[in-house]
Every structure is written in structure tokens, then in C-alpha cells.
MARPA-663365 format. One record per residue: residue number from 1; chain; x, y, z of N, C-alpha, C in turn. Coordinates in steps of 0.2 Angstrom, whole numbers, always signed. Last residue first. Example, Ala and Ser with C-alpha at 12.3 -4.5 7.8 and 13.67 -1.06 7.14 Angstrom:
BEGIN
[rec 2, 'A', [+64, -11, +35], [+68, -5, +36], [+64, +0, +39]]
[rec 1, 'A', [+66, -28, +39], [+62, -22, +39], [+66, -16, +39]]
END
This chain:
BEGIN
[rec 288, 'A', [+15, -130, +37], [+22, -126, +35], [+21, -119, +37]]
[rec 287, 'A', [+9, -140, +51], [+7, -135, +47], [+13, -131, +45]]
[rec 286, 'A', [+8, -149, +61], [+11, -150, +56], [+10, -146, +49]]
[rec 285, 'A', [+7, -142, +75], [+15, -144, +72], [+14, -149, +67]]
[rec 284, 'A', [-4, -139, +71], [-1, -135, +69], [+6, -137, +71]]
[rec 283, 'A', [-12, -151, +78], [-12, -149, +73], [-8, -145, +68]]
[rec 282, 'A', [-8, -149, +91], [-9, -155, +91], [-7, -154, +82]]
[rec 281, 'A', [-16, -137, +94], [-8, -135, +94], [-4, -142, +90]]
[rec 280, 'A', [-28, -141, +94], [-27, -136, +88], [-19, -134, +89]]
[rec 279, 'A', [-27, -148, +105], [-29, -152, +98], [-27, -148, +93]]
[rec 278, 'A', [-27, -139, +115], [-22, -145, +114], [-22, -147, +107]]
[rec 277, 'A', [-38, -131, +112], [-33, -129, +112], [-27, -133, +110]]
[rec 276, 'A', [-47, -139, +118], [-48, -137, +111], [-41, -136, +108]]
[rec 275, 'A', [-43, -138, +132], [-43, -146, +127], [-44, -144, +121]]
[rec 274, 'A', [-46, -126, +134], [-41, -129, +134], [-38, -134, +131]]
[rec 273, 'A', [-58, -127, +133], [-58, -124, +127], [-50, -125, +128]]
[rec 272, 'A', [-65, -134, +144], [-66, -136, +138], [-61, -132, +132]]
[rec 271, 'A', [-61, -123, +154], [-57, -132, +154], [-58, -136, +146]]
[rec 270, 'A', [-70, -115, +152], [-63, -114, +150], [-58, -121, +151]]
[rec 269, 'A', [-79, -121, +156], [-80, -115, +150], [-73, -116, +147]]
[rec 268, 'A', [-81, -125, +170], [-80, -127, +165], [-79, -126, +158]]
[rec 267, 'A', [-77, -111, +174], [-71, -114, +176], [-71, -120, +168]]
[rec 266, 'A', [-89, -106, +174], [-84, -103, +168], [-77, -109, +169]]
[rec 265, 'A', [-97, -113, +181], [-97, -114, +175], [-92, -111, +170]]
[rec 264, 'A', [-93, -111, +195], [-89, -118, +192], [-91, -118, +184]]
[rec 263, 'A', [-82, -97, +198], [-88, -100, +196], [-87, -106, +192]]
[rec 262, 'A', [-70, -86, +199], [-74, -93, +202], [-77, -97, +202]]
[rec 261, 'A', [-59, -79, +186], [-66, -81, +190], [-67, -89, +192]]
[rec 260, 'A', [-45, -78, +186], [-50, -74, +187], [-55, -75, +189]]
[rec 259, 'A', [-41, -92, +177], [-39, -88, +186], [-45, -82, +187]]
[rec 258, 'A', [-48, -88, +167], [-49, -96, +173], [-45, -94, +177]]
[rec 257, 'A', [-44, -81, +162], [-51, -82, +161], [-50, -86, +168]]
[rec 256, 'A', [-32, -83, +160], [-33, -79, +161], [-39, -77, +165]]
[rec 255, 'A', [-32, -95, +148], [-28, -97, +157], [-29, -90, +161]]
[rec 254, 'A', [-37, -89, +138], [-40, -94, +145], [-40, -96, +150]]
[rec 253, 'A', [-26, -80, +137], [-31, -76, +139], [-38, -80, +141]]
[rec 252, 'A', [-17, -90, +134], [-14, -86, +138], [-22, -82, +141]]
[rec 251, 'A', [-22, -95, +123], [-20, -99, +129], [-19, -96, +133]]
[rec 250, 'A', [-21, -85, +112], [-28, -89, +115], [-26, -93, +120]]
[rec 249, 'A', [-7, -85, +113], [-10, -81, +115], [-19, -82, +116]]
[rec 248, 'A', [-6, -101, +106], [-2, -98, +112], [-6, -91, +115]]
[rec 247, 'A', [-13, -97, +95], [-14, -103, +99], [-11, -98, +104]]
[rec 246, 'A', [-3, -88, +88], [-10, -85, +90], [-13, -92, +93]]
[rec 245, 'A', [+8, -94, +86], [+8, -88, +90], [+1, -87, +92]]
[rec 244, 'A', [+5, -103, +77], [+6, -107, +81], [+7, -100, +89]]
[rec 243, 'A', [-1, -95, +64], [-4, -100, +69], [-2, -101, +77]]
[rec 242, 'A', [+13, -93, +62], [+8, -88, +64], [+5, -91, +69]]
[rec 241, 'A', [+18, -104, +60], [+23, -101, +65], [+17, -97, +68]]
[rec 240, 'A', [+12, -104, +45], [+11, -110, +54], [+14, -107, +60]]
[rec 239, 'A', [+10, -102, +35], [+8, -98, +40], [+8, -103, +49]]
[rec 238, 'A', [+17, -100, +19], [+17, -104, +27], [+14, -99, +32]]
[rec 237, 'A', [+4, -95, +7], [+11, -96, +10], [+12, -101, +16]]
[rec 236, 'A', [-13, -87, +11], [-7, -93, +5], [+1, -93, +8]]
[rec 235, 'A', [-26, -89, +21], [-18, -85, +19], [-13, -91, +13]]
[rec 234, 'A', [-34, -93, +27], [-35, -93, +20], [-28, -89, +16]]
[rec 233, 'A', [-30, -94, +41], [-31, -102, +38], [-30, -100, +31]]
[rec 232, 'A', [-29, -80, +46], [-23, -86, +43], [-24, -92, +38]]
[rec 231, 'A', [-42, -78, +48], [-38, -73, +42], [-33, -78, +41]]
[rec 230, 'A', [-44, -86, +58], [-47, -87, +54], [-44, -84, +48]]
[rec 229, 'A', [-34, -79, +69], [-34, -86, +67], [-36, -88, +60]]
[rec 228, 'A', [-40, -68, +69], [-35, -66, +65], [-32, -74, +64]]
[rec 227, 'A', [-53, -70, +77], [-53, -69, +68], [-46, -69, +65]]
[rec 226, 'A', [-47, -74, +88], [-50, -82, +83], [-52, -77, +77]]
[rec 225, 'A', [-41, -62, +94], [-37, -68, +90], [-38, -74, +86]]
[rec 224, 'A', [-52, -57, +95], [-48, -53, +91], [-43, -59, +87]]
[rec 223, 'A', [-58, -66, +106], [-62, -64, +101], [-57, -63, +95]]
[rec 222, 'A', [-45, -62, +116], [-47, -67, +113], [-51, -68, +106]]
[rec 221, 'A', [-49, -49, +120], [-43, -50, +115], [-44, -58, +111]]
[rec 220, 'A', [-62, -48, +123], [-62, -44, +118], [-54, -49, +113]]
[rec 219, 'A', [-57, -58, +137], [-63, -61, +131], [-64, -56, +124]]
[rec 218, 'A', [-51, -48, +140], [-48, -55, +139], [-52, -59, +133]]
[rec 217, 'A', [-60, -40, +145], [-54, -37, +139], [-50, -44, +136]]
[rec 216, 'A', [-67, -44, +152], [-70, -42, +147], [-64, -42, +142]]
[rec 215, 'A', [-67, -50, +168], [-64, -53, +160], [-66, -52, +154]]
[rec 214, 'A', [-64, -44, +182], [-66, -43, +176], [-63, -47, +170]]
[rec 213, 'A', [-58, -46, +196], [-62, -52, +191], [-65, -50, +184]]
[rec 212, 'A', [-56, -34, +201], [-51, -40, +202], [-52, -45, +195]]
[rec 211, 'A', [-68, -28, +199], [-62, -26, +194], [-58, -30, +193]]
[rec 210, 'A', [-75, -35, +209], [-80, -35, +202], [-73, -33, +197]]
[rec 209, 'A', [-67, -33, +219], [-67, -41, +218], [-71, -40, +209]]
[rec 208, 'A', [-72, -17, +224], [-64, -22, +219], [-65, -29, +217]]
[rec 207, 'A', [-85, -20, +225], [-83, -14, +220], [-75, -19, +216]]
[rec 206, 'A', [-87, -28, +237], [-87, -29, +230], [-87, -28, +222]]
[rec 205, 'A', [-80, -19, +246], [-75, -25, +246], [-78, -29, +236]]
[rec 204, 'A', [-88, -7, +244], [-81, -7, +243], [-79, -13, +241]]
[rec 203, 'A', [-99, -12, +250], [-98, -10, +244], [-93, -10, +240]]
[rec 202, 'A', [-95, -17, +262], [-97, -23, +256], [-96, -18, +252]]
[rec 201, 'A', [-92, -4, +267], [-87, -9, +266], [-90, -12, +263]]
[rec 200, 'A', [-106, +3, +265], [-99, +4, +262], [-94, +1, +260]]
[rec 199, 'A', [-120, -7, +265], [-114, -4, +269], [-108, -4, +263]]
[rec 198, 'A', [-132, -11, +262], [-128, -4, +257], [-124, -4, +260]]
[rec 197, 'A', [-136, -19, +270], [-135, -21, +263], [-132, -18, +260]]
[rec 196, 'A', [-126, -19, +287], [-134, -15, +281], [-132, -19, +274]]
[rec 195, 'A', [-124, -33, +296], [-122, -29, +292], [-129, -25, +287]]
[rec 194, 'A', [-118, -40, +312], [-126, -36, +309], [-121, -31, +304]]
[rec 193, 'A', [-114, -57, +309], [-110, -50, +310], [-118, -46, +307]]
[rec 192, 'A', [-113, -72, +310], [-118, -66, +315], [-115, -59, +318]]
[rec 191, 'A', [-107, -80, +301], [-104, -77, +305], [-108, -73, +313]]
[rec 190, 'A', [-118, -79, +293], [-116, -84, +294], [-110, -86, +304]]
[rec 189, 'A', [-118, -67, +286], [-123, -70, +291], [-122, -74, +295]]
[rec 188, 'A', [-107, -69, +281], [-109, -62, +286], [-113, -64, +289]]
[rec 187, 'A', [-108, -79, +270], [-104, -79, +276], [-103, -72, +282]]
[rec 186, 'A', [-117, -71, +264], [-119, -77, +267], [-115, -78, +274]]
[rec 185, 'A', [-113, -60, +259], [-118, -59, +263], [-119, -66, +267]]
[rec 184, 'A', [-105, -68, +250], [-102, -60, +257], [-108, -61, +260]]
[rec 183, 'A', [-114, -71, +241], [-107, -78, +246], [-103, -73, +250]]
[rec 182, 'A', [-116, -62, +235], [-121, -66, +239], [-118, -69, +242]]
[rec 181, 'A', [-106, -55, +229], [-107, -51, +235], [-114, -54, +238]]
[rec 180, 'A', [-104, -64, +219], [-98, -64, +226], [-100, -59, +232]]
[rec 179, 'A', [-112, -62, +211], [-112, -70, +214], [-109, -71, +220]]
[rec 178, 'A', [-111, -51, +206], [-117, -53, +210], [-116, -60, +215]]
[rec 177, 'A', [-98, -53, +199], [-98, -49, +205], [-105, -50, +210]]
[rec 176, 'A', [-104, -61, +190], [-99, -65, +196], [-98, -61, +200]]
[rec 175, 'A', [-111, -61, +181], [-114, -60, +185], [-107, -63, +192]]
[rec 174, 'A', [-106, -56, +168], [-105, -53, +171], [-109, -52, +179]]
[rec 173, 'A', [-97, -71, +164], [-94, -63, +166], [-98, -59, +170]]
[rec 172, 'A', [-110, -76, +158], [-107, -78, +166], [-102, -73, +169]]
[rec 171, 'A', [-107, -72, +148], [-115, -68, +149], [-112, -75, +158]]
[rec 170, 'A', [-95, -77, +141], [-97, -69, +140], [-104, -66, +146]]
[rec 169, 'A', [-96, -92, +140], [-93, -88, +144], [-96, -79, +145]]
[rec 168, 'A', [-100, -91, +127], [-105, -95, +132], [-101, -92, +137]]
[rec 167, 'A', [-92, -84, +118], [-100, -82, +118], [-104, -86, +124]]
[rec 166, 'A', [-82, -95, +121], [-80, -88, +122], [-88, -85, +125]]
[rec 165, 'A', [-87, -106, +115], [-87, -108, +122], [-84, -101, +124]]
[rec 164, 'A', [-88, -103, +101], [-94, -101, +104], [-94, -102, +113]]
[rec 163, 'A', [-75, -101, +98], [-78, -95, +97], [-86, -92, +101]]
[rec 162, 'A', [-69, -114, +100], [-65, -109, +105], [-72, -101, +104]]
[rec 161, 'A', [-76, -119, +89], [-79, -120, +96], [-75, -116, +101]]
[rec 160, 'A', [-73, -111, +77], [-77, -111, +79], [-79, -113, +86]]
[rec 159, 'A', [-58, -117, +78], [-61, -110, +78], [-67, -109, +81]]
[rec 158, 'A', [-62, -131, +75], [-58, -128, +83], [-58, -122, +84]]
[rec 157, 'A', [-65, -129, +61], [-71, -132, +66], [-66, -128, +72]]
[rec 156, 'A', [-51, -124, +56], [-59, -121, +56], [-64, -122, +61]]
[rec 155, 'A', [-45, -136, +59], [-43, -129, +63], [-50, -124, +63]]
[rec 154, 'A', [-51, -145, +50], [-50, -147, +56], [-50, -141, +61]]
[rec 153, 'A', [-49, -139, +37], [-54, -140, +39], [-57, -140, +47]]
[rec 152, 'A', [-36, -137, +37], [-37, -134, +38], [-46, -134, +39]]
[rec 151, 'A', [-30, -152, +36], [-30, -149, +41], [-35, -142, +44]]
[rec 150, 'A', [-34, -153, +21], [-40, -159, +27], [-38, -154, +33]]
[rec 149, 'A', [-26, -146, +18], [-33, -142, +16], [-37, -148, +21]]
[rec 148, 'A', [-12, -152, +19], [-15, -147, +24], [-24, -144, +22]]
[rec 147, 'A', [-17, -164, +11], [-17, -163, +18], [-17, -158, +22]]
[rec 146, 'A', [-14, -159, -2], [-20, -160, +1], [-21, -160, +7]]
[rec 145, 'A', [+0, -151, +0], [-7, -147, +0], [-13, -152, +3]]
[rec 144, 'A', [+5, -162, +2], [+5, -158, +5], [+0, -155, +6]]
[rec 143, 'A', [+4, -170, -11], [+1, -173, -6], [+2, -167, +1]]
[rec 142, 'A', [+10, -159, -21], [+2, -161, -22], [+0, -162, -15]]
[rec 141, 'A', [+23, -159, -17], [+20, -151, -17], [+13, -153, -15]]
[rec 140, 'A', [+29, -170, -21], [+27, -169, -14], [+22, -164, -11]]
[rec 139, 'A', [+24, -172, -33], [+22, -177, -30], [+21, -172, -23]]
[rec 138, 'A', [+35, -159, -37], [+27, -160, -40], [+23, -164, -34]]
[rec 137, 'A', [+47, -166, -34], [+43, -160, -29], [+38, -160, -32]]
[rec 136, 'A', [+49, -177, -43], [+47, -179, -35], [+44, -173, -32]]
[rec 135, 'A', [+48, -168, -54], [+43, -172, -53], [+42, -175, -46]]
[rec 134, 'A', [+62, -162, -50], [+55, -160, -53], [+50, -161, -52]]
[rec 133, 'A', [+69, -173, -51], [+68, -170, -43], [+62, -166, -43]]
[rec 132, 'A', [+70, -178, -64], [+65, -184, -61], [+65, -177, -53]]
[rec 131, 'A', [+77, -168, -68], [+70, -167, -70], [+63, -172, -67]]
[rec 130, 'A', [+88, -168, -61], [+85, -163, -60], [+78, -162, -62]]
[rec 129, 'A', [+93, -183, -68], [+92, -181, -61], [+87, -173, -58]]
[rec 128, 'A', [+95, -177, -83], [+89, -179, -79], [+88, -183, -72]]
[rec 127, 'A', [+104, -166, -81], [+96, -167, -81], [+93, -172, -80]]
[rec 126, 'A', [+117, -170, -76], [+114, -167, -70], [+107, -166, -74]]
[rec 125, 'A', [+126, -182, -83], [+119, -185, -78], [+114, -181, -75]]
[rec 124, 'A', [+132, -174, -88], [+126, -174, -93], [+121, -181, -89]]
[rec 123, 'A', [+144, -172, -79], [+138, -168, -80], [+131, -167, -84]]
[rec 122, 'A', [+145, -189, -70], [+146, -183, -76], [+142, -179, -77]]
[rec 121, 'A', [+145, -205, -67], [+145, -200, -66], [+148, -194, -71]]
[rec 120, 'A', [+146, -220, -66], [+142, -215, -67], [+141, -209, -64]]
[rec 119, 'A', [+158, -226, -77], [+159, -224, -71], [+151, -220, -72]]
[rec 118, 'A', [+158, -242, -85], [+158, -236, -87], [+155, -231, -80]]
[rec 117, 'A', [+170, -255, -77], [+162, -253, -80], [+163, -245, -83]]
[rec 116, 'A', [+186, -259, -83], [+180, -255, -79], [+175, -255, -81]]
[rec 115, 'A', [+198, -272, -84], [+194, -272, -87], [+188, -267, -81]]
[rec 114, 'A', [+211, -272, -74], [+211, -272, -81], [+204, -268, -85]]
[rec 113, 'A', [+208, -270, -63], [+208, -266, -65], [+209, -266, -72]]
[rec 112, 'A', [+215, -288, -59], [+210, -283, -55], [+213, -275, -60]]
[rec 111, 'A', [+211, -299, -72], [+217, -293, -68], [+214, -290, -66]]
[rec 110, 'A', [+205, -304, -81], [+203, -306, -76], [+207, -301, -71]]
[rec 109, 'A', [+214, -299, -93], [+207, -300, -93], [+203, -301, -87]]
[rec 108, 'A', [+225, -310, -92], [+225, -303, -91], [+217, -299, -90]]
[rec 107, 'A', [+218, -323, -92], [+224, -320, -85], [+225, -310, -88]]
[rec 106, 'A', [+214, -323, -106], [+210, -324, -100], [+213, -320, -94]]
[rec 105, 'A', [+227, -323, -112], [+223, -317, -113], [+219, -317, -106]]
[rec 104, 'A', [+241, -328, -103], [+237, -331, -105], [+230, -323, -106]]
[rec 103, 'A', [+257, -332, -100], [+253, -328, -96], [+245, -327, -101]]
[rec 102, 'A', [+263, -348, -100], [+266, -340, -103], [+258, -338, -100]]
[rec 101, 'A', [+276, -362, -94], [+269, -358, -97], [+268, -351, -99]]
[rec 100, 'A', [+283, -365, -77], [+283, -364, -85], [+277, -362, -88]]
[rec 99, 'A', [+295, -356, -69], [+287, -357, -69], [+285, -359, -75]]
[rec 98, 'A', [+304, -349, -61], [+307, -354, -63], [+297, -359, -66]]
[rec 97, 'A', [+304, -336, -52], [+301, -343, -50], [+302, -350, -54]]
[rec 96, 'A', [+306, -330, -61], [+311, -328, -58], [+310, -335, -53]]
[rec 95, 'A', [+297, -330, -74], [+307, -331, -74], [+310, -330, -67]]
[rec 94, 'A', [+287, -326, -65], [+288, -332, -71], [+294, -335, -70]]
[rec 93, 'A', [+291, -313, -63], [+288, -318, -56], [+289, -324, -62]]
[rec 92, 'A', [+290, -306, -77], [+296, -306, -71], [+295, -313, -66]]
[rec 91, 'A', [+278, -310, -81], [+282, -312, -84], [+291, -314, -79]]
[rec 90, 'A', [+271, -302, -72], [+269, -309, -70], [+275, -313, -76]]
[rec 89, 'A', [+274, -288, -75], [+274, -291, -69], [+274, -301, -68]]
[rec 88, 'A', [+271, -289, -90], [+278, -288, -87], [+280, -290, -79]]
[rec 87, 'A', [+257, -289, -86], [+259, -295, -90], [+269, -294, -89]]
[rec 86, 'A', [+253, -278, -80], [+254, -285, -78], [+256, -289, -77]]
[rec 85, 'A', [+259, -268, -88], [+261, -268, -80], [+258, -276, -78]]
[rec 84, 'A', [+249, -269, -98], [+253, -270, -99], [+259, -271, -95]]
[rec 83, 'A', [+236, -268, -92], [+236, -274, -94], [+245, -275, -97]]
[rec 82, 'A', [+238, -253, -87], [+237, -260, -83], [+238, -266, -84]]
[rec 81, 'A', [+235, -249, -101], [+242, -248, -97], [+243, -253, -89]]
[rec 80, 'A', [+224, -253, -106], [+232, -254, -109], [+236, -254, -104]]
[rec 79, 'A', [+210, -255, -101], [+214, -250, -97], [+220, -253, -98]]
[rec 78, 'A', [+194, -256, -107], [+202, -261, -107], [+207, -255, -105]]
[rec 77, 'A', [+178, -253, -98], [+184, -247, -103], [+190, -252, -102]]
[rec 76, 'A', [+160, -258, -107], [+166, -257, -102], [+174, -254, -104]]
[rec 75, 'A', [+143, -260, -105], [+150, -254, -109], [+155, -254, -105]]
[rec 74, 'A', [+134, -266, -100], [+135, -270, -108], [+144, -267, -109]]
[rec 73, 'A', [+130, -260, -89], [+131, -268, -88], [+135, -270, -93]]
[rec 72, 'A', [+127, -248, -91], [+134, -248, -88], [+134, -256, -87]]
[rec 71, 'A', [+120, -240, -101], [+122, -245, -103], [+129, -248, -100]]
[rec 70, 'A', [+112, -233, -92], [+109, -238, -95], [+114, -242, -99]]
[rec 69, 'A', [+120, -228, -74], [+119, -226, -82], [+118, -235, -86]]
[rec 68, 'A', [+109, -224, -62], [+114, -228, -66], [+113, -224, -73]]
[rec 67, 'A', [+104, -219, -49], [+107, -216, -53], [+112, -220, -55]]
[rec 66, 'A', [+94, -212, -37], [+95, -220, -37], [+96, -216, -45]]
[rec 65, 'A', [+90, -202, -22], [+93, -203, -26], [+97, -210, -32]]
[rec 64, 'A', [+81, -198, -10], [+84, -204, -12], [+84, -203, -19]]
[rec 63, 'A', [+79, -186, +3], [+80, -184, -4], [+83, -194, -6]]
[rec 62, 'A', [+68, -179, +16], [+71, -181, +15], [+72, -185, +6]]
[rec 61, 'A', [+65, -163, +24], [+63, -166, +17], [+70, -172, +17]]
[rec 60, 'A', [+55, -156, +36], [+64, -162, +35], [+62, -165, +29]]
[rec 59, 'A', [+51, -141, +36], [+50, -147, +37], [+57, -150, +34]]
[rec 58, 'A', [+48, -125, +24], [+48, -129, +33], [+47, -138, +32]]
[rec 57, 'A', [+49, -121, +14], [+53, -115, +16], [+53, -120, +24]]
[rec 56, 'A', [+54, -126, -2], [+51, -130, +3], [+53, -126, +10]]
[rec 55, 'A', [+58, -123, -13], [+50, -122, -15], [+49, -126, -8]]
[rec 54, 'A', [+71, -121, -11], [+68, -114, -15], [+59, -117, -14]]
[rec 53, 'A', [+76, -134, -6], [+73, -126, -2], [+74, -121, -5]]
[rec 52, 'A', [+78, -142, -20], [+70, -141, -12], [+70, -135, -10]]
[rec 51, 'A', [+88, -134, -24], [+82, -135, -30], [+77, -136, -23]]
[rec 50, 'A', [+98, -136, -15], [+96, -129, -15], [+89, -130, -20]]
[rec 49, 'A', [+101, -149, -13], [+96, -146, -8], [+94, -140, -11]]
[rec 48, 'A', [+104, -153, -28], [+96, -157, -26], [+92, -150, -21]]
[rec 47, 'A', [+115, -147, -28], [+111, -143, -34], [+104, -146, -33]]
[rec 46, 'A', [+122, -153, -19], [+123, -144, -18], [+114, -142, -22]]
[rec 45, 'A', [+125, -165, -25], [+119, -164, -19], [+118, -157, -17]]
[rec 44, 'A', [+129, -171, -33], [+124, -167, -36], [+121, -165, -31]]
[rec 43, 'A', [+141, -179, -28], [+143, -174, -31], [+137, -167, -32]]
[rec 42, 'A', [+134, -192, -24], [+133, -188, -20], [+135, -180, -23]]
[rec 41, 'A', [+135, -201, -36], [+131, -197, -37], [+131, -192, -33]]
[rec 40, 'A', [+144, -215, -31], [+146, -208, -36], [+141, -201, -40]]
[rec 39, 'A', [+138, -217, -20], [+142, -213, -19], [+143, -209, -25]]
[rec 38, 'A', [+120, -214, -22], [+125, -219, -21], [+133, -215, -23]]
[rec 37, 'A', [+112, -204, -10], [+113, -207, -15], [+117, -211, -15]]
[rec 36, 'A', [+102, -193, +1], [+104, -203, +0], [+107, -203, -7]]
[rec 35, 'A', [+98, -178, +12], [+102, -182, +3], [+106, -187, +5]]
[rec 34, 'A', [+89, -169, +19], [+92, -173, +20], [+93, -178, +13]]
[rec 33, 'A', [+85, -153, +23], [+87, -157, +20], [+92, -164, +19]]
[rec 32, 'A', [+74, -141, +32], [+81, -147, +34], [+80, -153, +26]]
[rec 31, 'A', [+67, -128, +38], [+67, -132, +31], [+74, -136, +34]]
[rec 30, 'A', [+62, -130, +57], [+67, -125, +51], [+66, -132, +45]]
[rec 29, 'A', [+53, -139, +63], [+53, -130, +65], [+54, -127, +58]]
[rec 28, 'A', [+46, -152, +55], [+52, -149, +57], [+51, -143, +59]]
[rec 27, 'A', [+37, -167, +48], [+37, -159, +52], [+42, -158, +56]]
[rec 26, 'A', [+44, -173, +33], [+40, -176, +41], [+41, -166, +42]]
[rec 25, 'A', [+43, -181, +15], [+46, -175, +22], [+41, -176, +28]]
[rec 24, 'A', [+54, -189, +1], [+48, -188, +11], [+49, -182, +16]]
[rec 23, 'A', [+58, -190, -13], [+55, -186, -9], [+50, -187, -5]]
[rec 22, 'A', [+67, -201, -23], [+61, -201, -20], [+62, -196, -14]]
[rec 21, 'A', [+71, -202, -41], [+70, -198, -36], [+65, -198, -31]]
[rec 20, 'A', [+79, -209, -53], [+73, -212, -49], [+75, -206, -41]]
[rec 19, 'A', [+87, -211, -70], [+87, -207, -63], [+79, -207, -60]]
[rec 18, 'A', [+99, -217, -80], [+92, -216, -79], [+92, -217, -71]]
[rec 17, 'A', [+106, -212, -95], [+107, -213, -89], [+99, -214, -88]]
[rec 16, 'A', [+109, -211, -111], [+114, -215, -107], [+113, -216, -100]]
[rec 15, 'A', [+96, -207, -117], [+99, -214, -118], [+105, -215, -114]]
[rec 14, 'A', [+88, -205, -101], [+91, -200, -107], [+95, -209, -110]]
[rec 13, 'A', [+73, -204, -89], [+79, -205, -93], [+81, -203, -99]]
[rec 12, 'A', [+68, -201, -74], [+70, -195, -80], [+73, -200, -83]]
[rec 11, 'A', [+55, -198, -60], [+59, -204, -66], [+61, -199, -69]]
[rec 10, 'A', [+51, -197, -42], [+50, -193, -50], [+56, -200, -56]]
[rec 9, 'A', [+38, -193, -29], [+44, -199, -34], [+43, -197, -41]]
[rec 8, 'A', [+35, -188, -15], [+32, -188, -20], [+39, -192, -24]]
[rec 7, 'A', [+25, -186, +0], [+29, -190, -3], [+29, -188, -8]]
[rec 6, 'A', [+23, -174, +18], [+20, -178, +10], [+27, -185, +9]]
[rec 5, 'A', [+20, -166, +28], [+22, -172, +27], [+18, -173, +20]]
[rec 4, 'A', [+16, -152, +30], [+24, -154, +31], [+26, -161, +29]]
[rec 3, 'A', [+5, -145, +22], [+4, -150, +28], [+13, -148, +27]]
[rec 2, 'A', [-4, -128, +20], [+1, -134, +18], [+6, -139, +25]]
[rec 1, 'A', [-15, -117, +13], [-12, -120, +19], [-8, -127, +17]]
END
């Protein structure tokens, strides 16, 4: 099982470049990739997302990218044809302004474009960008897993108490039909209607209210769905969507449980397992 939030940070360098990869992701529905780089690097971004989402199939991975070349401070390119456009340029303006003096190395040198750093970019930037992105998804893959194994410890236990407030309901199930044809009888007395014990109509009335109210199958499906909960946890791959379905259907057959019967114990019974509920949904929006 695998969390959706991690970090991870990778380094690559080659004698001409050197590249700093930093990997964050948060919990998302769909895999979402999001790329930082500095302009002349953006070119590698086709080749960053598709390298995550091969190995990242949920969550907002976000990508910082930080790529110089190592000898861009010392290596610079004299661009002749600029320097020569200049100097005919400031030559002209000289003679035509009537200026004395003559156009000066420094003065060319300082010429906007005359003199460029070394541009970074090219395709023998794309390893080790690629091997520092290796390494960042290393990082992130690691703190992922951790996390989700803390998760799934968490889910485990919530298994378990959805499993035994089920078992504890189970044996109130089946006294609810008794319990309604004492509160018939009550309110018949009550009323000072002369009824037999065996009369038909009671029997009738709490023939149906015992059917009305049955929650054996609710409580079988349920049951079904904290093993098939449990079979997930050990699943390898993303299985969160899964999860996230069988939550939902164990809510559906509490909220079942709990309209059906009257009884304040089950009521409690169920009130409690809906808060479980919360927590284990609570969870699983962060689960890939």
C-alpha cells in the first residue's frame, strides 16, 4: 500500500552540467503532474512527466527542476559579427556627430550581445537530468511506501472495530421483533383494548415489523465487505479507489442497520461505527 504524499531529491553531474531534481506530491483522484524549471530547461518537460507517470499512476506530483552548466560562469562565446555591426555603427554616429576619439576594445566588449554566457541547454543535458529524476522518484517511491504501511496499520485496526461493533450488533438483531411485540402489548393495555396473546392481528402485525426490521443480510453483506476490505490492504499496487468503494458500501449497509431498527443499543452500535467510518474515509483520501 502506498501513501500519495511523499518527497524525494535526486543530483546528477557530468563535467559540463549539473542537475538538482526535487519531487512533492499531495493526494489527488487522477496522477497530475506539475514541472518548475528555468526557462531554458522547460524543453525536458515531455520526457520528466512521462518518466513520473510510468511509476506514479495517483496524486499531484509536483517536479523542480534546477539546471546549470558548470562552466557557465568562466565560458563565454565573442559574437564577431555584433562586434563588427557596432563598431561601424558607433563609427558612423562619431562622423556624423562630429565626436572626437575612436571606439575603444572596452566599448566593444561591454556591447549588449557582444559577449554570451554559454546557453544551457542541449541534448547532453538530457542525462543527467534524467538520472538526478531517478533518484528524486527513488526518494519519493521510499517515503510513500513508508507512509502508506503507517496507513495501513491505521485501516487494519478500523477493520477490526467495524468487525466487532457488527458482532456486537448481531445478537440485538434478533431480539427487536420481541422487543416490538412487548411495546404492542404495552400500548394495548395501555389503551384498554382486551387482546389474547395469540391474536392473529398481533401476530400478524409482528410477523411484518420482524421482516420490516430484519438485518441479517445487511449485517452478512457487511461482514463480506470488511474481508474484502482486508484482502485489499495486502494487495500490491494502488488500491485506493478500491478501498474507497468498499467504505462507501459499509456505509450504506449502517445507514441500513440504523433505519431498520429501533433499539437504542443498536442505534448506539451504529453511530459508533459511522465515526469509524469517517476516519477510515479520512484515510483513504490518501491512499494511491
Amino acid at each position: 500500500m502506498t501513501s500519495m504524499t511523499g518527497h524525494g531529491r535526486g543530483e546528477a553531474r557530468t563535467k559540463v552540467w549539473s542537475a538538482v531534481v526535487e519531487c512533492h506530491s499531495v493526494n489527488r483522484k487522477t496522477a497530475e503532474v506539475v514541472f518548475h524549471a528555468d526557462r531554458d530547461a522547460t524543453w525536458l518537460e515531455p520526457s520528466v512527466r512521462e518518466k513520473v507517470l510510468e511509476r506514479i499512476s495517483r496524486g499531484r506530483v509536483q517536479v523542480n527542476l534546477h539546471l546549470e552548466r558548470a562552466d557557465a560562469g568562466t565560458k563565454n562565446f565573442f559574437d564577431e559579427k555584433r562586434a563588427a555591426v557596432f563598431v561601424e555603427q558607433a563609427r558612423k554616429l562619431q562622423k556624423k556627430l562630429g565626436l572626437e576619439g575612436g571606439v575603444t576594445l572596452a566599448d566593444v566588449l561591454s556591447a549588449p550581445g557582444v559577449m554570451r554566457a554559454a546557453e544551457p541547454g542541449g541534448d547532453d543535458a538530457r542525462d543527467p537530468v534524467m538520472k538526478a529524476l531517478e533518484e528524486a522518484i527513488r526518494g519519493l517511491e521510499s517515503t510513500r511506501n513508508r507512509e502508506g504501511a503507517a496507513l495501513k496499520k491505521a485501516l487494519l485496526r478500523s477493520a477490526e472495530k467495524l468487525e466487532s461493533l457488527a458482532k456486537k450488533i448481531a445478537p440485538h438483531a434478533g431480539r427487536v421483533a420481541q422487543l416490538h411485540r412487548e411495546a404492542l402489548h404495552k400500548r394495548i393495555e395501555r389503551a384498554g383494548i382486551s387482546l389474547q396473546p395469540d391474536d392473529a392481528r398481533l401476530a400478524s402485525e409482528v410477523a411484518f415489523f420482524a421482516e420490516r426490521c430484519d438485518i441479517t443480510e445487511e449485517l452478512e453483506r457487511a461482514a463480506s465487505h470488511i474481508a474484502q476490505f482486508r484482502d485489499k490492504l495486502d494487495s500490491k499496487g494502488p488500491v485506493g479507489r478500491t478501498l474507497e468503494f468498499l467504505a462507501q458500501e459499509l456505509g450504506r449497509e449502517f445507514n441500513t442497520v440504523g433505519s431498520k431498527s429501533s433499539t437504542t443499543a443498536i442505534a448506539r452500535l451504529v453511530i459508533e461505527a459511522k465515526a469509524e467510518l469517517d476516519r477510515i474515509r479520512e484515510q483513504l483520501a490518501n491512499i494511491e
